[in-house]
PADREN-478549 format. One record per residue (C-alpha): x, y, z; residue in one letter; residue number from 1. Coordinates in Angstrom, 2 decimals. Last residue first. Layout:
REM PADREN-478549
(rotor (X Y Z) A NUM)
...
//
This chain:
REM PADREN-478549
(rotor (6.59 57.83 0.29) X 412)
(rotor (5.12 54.37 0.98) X 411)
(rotor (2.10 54.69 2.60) X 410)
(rotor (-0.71 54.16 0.06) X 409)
(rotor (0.90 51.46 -2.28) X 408)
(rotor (2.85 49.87 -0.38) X 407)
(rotor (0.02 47.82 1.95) X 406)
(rotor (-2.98 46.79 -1.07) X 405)
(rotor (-0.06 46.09 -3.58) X 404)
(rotor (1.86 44.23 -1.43) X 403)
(rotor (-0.05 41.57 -0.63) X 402)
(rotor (-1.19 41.32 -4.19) X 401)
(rotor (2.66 40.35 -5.10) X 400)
(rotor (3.02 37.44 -2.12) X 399)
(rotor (2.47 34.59 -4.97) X 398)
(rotor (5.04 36.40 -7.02) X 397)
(rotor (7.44 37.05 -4.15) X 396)
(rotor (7.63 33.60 -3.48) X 395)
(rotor (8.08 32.36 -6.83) X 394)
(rotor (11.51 34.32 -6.91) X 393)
(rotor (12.45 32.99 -3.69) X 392)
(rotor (11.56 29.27 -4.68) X 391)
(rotor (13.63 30.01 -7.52) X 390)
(rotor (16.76 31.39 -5.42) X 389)
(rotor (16.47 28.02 -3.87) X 388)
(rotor (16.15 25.41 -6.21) X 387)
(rotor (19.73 27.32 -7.62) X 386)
(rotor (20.98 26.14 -4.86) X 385)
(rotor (22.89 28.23 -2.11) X 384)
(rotor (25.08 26.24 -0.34) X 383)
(rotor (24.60 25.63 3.58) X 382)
(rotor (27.86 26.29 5.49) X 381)
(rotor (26.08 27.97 8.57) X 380)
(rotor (27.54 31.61 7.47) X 379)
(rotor (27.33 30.43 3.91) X 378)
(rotor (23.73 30.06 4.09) X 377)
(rotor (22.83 33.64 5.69) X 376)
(rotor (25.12 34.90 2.88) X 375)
(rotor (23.38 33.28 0.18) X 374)
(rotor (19.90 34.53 1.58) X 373)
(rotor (21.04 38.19 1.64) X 372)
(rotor (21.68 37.91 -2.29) X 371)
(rotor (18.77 36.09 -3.03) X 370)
(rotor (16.75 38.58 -0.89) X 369)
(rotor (18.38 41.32 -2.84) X 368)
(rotor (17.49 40.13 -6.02) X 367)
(rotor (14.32 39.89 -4.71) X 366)
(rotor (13.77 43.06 -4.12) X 365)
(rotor (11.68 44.80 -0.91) X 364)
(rotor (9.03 46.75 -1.68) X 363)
(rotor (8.79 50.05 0.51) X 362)
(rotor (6.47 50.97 3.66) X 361)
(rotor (6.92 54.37 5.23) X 360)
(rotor (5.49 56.22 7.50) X 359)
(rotor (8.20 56.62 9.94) X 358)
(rotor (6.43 54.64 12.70) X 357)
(rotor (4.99 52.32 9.60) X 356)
(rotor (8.97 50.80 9.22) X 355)
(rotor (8.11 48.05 6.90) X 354)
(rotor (10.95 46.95 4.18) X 353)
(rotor (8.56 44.45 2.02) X 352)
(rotor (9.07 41.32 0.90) X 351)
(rotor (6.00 39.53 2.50) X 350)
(rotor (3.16 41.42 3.46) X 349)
(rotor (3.15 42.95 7.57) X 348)
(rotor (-0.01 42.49 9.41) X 347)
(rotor (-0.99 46.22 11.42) X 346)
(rotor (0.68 47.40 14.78) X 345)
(rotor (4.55 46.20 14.35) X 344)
(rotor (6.52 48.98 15.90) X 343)
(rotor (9.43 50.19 15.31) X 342)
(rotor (11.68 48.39 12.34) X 341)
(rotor (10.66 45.42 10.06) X 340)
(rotor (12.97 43.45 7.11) X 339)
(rotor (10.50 41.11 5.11) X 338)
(rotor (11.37 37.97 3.19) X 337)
(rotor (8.95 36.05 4.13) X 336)
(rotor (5.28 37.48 5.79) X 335)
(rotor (5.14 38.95 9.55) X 334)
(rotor (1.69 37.97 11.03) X 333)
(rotor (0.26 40.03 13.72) X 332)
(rotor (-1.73 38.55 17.02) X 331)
(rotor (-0.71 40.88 19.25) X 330)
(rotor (1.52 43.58 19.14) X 329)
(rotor (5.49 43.37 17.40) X 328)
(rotor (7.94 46.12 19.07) X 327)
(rotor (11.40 45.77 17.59) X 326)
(rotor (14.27 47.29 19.70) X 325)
(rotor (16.58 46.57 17.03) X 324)
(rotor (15.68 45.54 13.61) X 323)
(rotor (13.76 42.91 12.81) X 322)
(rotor (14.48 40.19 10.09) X 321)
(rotor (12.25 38.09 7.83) X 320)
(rotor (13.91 34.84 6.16) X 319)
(rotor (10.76 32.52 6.55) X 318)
(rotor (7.43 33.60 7.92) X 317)
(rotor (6.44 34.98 11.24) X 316)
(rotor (3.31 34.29 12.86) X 315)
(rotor (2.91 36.54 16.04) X 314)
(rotor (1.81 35.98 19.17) X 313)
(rotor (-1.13 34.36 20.71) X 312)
(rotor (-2.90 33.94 24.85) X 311)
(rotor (-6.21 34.31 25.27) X 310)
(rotor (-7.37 31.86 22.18) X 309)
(rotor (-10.74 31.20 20.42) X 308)
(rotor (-9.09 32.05 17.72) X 307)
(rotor (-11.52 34.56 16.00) X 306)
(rotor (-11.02 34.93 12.42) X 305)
(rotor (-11.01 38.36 10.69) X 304)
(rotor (-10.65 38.54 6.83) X 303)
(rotor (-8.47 40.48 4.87) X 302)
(rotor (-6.53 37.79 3.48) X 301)
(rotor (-6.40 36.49 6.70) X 300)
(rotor (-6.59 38.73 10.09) X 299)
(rotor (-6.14 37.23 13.25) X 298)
(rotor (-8.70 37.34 16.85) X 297)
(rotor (-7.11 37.39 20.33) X 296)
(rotor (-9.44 36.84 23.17) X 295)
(rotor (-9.77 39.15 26.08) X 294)
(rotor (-7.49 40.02 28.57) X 293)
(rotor (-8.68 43.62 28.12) X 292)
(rotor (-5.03 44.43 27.33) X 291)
(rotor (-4.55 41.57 24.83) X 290)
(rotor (-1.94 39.05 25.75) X 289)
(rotor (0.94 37.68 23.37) X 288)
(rotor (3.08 40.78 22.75) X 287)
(rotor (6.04 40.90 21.00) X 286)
(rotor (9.44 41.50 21.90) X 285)
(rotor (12.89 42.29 19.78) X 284)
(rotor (15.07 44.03 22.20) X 283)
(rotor (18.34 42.74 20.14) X 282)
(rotor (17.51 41.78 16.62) X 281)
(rotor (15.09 38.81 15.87) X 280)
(rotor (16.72 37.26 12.57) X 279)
(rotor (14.53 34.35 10.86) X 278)
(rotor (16.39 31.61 8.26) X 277)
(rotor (13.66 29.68 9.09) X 276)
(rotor (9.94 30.37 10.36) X 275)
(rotor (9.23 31.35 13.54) X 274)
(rotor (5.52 30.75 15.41) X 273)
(rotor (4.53 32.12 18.21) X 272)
(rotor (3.01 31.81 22.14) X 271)
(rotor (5.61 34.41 23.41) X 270)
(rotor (8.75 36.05 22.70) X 269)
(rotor (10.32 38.19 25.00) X 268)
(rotor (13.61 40.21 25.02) X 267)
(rotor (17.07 39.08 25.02) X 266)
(rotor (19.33 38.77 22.34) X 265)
(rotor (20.44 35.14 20.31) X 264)
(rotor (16.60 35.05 18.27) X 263)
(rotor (18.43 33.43 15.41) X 262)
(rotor (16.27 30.70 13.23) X 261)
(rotor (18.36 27.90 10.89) X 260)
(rotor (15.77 25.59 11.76) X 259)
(rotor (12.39 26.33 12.58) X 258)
(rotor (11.09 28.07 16.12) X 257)
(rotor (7.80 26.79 17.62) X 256)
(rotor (6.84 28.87 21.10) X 255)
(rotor (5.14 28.11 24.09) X 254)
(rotor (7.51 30.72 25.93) X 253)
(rotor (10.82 32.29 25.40) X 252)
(rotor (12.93 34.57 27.29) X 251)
(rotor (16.46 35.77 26.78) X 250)
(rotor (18.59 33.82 24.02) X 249)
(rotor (17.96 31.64 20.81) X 248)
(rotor (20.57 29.98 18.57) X 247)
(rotor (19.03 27.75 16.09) X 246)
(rotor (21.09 24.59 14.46) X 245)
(rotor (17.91 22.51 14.80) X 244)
(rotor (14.56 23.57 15.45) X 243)
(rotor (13.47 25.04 18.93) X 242)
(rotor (10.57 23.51 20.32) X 241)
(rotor (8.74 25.88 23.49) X 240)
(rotor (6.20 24.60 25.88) X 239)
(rotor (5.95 26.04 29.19) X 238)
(rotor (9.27 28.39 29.37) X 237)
(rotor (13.18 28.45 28.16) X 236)
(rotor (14.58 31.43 30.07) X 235)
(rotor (18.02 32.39 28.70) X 234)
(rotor (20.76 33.47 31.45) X 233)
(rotor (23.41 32.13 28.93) X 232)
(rotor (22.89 31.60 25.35) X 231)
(rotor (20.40 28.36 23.91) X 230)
(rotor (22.58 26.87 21.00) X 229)
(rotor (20.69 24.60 19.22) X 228)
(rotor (22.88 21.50 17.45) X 227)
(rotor (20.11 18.84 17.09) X 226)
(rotor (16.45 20.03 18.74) X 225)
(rotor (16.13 21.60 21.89) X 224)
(rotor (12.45 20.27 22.92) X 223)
(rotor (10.75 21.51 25.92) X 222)
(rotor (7.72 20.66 27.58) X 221)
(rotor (9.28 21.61 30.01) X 220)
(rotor (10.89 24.67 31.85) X 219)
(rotor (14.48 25.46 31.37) X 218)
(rotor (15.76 28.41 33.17) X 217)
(rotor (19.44 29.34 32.45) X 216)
(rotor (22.13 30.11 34.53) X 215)
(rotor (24.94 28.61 32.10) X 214)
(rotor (24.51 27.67 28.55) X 213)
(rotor (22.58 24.75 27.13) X 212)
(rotor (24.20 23.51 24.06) X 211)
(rotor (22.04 20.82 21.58) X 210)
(rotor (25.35 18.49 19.93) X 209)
(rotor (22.54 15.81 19.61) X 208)
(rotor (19.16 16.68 21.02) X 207)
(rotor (18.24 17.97 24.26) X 206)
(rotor (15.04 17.00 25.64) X 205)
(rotor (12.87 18.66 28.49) X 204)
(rotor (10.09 16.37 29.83) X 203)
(rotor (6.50 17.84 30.62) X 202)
(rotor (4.64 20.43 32.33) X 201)
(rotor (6.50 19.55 36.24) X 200)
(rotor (9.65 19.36 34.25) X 199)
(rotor (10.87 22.57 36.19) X 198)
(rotor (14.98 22.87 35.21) X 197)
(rotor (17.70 25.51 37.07) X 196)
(rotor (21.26 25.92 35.41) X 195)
(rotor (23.54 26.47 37.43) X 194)
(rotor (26.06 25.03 34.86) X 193)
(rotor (25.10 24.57 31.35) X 192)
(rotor (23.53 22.01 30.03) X 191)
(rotor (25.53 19.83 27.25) X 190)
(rotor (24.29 17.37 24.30) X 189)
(rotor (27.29 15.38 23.29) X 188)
(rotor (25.24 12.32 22.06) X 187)
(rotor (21.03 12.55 23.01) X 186)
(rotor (20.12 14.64 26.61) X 185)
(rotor (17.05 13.79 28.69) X 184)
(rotor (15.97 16.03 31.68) X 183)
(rotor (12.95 15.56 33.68) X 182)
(rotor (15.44 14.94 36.65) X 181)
(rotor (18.42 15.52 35.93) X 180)
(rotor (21.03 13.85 33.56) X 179)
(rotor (18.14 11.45 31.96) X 178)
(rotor (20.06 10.01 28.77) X 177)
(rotor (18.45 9.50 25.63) X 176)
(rotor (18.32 6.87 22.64) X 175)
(rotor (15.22 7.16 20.98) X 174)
(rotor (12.02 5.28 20.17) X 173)
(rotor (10.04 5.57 24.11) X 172)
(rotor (11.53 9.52 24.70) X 171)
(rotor (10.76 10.59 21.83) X 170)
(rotor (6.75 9.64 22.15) X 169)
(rotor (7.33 10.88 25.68) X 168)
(rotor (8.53 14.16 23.51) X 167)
(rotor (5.38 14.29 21.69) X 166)
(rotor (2.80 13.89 24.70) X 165)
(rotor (4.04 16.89 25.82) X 164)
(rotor (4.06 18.77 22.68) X 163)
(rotor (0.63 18.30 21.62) X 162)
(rotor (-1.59 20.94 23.06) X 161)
(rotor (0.88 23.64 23.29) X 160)
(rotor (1.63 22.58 19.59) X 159)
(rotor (-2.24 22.13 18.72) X 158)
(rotor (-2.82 26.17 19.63) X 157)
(rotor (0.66 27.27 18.27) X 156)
(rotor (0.05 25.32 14.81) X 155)
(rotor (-3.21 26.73 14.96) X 154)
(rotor (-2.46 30.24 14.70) X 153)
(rotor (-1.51 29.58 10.94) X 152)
(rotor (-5.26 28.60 9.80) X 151)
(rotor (-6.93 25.18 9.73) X 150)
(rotor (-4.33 22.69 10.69) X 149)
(rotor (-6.08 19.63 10.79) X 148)
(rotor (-6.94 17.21 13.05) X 147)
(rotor (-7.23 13.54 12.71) X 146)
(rotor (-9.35 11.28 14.94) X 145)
(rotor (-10.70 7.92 14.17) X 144)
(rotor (-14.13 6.36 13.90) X 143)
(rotor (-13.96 5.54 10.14) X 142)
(rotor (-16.82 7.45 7.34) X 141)
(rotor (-17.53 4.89 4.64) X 140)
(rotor (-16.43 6.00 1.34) X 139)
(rotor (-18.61 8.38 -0.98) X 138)
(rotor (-15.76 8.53 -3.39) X 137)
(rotor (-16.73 12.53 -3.58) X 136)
(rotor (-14.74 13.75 -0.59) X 135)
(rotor (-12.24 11.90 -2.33) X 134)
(rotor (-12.13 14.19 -5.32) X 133)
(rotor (-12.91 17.36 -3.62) X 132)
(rotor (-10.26 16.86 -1.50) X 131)
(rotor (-7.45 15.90 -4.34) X 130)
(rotor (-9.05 18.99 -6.41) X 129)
(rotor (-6.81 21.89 -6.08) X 128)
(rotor (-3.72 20.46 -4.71) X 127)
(rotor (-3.11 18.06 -8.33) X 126)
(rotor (-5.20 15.25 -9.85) X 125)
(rotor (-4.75 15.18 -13.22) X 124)
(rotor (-7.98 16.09 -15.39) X 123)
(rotor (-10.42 13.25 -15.65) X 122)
(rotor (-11.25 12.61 -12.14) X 121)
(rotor (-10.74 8.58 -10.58) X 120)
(rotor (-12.95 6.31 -10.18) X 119)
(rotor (-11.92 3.51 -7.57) X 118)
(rotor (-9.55 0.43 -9.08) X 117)
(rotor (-8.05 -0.46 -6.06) X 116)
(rotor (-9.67 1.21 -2.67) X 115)
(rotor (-8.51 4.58 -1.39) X 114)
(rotor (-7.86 4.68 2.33) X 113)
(rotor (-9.00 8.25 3.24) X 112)
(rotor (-7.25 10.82 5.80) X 111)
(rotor (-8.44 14.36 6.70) X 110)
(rotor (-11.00 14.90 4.23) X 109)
(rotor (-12.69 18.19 5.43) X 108)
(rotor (-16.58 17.98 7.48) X 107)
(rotor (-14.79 19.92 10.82) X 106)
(rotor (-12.13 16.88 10.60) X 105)
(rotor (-12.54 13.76 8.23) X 104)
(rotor (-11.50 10.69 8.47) X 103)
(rotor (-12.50 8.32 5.58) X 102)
(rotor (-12.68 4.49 4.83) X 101)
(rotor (-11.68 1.82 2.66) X 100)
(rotor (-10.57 -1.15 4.48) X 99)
(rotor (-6.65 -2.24 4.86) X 98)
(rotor (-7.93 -2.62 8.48) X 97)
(rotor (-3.90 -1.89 9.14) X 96)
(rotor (-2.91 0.76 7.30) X 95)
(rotor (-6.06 3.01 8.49) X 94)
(rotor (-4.92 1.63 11.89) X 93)
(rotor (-1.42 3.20 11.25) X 92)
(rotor (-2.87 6.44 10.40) X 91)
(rotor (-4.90 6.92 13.90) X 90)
(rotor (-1.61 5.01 15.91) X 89)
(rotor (0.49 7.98 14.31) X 88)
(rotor (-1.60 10.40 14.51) X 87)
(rotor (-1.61 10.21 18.25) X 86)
(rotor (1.68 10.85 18.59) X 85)
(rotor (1.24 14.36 16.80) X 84)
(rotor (1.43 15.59 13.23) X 83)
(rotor (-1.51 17.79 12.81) X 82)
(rotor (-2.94 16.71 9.70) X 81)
(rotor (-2.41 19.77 7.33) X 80)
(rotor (-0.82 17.85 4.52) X 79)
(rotor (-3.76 16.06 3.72) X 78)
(rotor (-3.47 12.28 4.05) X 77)
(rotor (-4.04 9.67 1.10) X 76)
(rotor (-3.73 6.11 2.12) X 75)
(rotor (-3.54 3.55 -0.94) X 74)
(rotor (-4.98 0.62 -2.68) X 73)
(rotor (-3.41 -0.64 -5.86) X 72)
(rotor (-4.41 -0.33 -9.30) X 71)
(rotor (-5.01 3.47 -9.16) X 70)
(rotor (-1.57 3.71 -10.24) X 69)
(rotor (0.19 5.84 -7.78) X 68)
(rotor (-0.03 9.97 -7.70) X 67)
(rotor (2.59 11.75 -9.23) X 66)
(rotor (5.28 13.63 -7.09) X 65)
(rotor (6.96 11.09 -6.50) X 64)
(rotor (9.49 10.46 -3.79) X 63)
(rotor (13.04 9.54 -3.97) X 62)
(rotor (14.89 12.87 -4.97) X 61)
(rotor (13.50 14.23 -1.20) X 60)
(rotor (15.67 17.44 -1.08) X 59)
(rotor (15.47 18.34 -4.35) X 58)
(rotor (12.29 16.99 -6.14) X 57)
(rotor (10.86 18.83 -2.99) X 56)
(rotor (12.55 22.09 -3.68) X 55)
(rotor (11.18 21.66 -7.58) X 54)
(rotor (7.83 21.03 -7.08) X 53)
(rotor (7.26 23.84 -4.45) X 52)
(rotor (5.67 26.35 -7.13) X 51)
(rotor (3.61 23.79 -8.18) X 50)
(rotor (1.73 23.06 -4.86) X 49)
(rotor (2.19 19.54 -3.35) X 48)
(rotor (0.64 16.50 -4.30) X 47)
(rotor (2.99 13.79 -2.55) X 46)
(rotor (4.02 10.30 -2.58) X 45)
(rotor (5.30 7.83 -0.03) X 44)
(rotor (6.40 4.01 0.05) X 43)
(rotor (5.34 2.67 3.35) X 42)
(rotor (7.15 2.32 6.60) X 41)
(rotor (3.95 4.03 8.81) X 40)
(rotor (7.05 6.07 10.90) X 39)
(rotor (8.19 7.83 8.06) X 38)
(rotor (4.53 9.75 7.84) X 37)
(rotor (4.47 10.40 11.36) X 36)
(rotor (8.01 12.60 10.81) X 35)
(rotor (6.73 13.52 7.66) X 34)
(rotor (3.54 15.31 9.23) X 33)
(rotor (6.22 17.32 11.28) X 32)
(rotor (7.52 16.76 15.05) X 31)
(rotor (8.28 18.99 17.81) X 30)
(rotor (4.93 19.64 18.83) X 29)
(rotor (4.63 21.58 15.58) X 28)
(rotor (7.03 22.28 12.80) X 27)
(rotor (5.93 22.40 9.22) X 26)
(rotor (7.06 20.15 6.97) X 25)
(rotor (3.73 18.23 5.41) X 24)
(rotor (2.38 22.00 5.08) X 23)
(rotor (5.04 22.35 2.22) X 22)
(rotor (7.49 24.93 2.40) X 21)
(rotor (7.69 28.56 1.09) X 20)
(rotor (4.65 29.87 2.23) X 19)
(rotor (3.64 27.83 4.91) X 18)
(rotor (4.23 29.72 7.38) X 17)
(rotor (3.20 33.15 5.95) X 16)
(rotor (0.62 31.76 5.20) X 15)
(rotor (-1.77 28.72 6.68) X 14)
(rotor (-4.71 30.03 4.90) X 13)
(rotor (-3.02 29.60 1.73) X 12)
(rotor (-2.96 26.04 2.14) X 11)
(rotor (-6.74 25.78 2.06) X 10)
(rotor (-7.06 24.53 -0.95) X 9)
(rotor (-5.36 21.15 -0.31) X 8)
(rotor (-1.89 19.48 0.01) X 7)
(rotor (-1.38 16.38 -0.50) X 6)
(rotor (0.78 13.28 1.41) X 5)
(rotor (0.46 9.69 -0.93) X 4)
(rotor (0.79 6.29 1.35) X 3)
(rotor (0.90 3.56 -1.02) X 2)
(rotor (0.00 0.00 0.00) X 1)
//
């Protein structure tokens, strides 16, 4: 059986995170959907959309990006399943009953096992009609949960939700060492000295080569994933998964950070998502409680979504930088590719140089992002592929009505 990964129409509403990566890759809990995926042991495919066909044919050579022959049974998941320990024993029951069925979350196709030989649409199936497709099969419904991602804020919702239970999953498959208690470190992992730990909320795990300076706070759930650098006197709070090879400092709470993300100064970040290749300058805070202690609602696209939630931060998407003494309020998204200064009151577009304070708002070019971005990857010995500069370039295309409704009117 043939598991095949696609995404849906409802990507978009997960931008700026997922942007320039596929929603099977995003960071939450810890894990992503192709961390659960790897674990069923199954030859996988994926439906992605077109403008990430060619990073995917690049760093996974081995998968297709067609979908099997429909000769042979096989488990379709949407890309927005919310990749937690408990998917993994929802998916791998699909697997097993070998019957066709369908999970769905909130009336969406979350999961369907696709008989042999069932109909399938004339035109190719690609990330605009997968759902529609097996929403129409008419399969029987199976009693299994599956949640999906709906919009952006959700990956910090599910990962505060998720996280604990995700690093006990760790915990039983990998190869740790408890130092203190609560504490689990992988090969060459170091915490600092006088260093003080809470796991009351959860385990804390140190990955491979993770570095825990001196008089820190660590305070679990935590995850420090392979070769993080967390600098001295940091604060590490309630729920917070830092990527590999990041380097974060001051204090951070319930809090996904991607790989390849610098937050090394102090000031507070709070209940948010960072992309990669993110730069928080020194100061950098953002605010993750209303005023009236009320519930924080996002804009989308223009439209305003209530979360349901008391405490959010901000969404920030891949390669965006702030400068010093950066002041980001609630509930704001900060798109790819963007350089901010002041304060952050309004959403920010991708590729854009946003400094509202001083009333201006100015395109930012992608030829210079290309250039920044091949510095950033030579500093941490990543080359620059041409994959790369492409997904850049078809980044700023898909972001290009963004800008016109923000630069337009303020720039000067």
């Amino acid at each position: 059986m043939n598991i095949v990964v696609f995404e849906d129409d409802r990507i978009p509403r997960l931008h700026p995170a997922a942007l320039g990566r596929p929603a099977f890759l995003l960071g939450c809990g810890s894990y992503r959907l192709w961390d659960v995926l790897e674990r069923l042991e199954r030859p996988v495919s994926v439906v992605v959309r077109p403008h990430l066909g060619p990073l995917v044919a690049t760093d996974f050579p081995a998968v297709s990006q067609q979908a099997p022959p429909a000769t042979e049974p096989a488990l379709w998941i949407n890309a927005r399943a919310v990749p937690s320990a408990a998917a993994v024993g929802s998916l791998q029951s699909l697997v097993d009953a070998a019957a066709p069925a369908v999970v769905r979350h909130e009336g969406r196709v979350a999961a369907a096992l696709v008989p042999a030989a069932a109909p399938r649409p004339a035109e190719p199936l690609d990330f605009g009609n997968v759902a529609g497709w097996l929403d129409g099969l008419g399969l029987p419904t199976a009693d299994l949960e599956l949640p999906l991602l709906d919009y952006a804020h959700d990956l910090i919702r599910y990962h505060q939700q998720i996280l604990a239970a995700n690093l006990e999953d760790r915990l039983r498959g990998g190869d740790y060492r408890e130092i203190a208690d609560g504490v689990f470190t992988a090969d060459r992992a170091v915490l600092g000295d006088y260093c003080t730990v809470d796991h009351a909320g959860g385990p804390i795990l140190l990955e491979a080569n993770a570095r825990i300076g001196p008089y820190c706070y660590l305070s679990g759930p935590a995850h420090i994933g392979v070769g993080a650098r967390v600098i001295e006197h940091a604060a590490i709070k309630d729920g917070v998964a830092l990527g590999h090879t990041t380097k974060v400092g001051g204090e951070i709470e319930a809090t996904v950070v991607e790989p390849y993300t610098n937050k090394q100064h102090h000031g507070f970040l709070g209940h948010s998502y960072l992309g990669s290749w993110v730069n928080l300058g020194a100061g950098t805070a953002n605010s993750d409680l209303k005023n009236t202690y009320g519930q924080v609602s996002m804009e989308y696209g223009g439209r305003r979504v209530a979360t349901g939630m008391q405490f959010l931060g901000c969404i920030i998407g891949d390669y965006a930088k702030t400068a010093v003494n950066t002041s980001i309020f609630t509930g704001k998204t900060i798109g790819a590719c963007t350089m901010v200064y002041g304060f952050v009151t309004t959403n920010v577009p991708s590729f854009v140089n946003y400094a509202r304070l001083f009333g201006q708002v100015t395109e930012a070019s992608v030829e210079v992002m290309a250039a920044t971005q091949a510095r950033m990857f030579a500093r941490r010995n990543v080359g620059q592929r041409p994959c790369d500069v492409q997904l850049l370039r078809d980044m700023y295309e898909l972001t290009r009505h963004e800008r016109q409704l923000a630069v337009e009117p303020l720039s000067l």
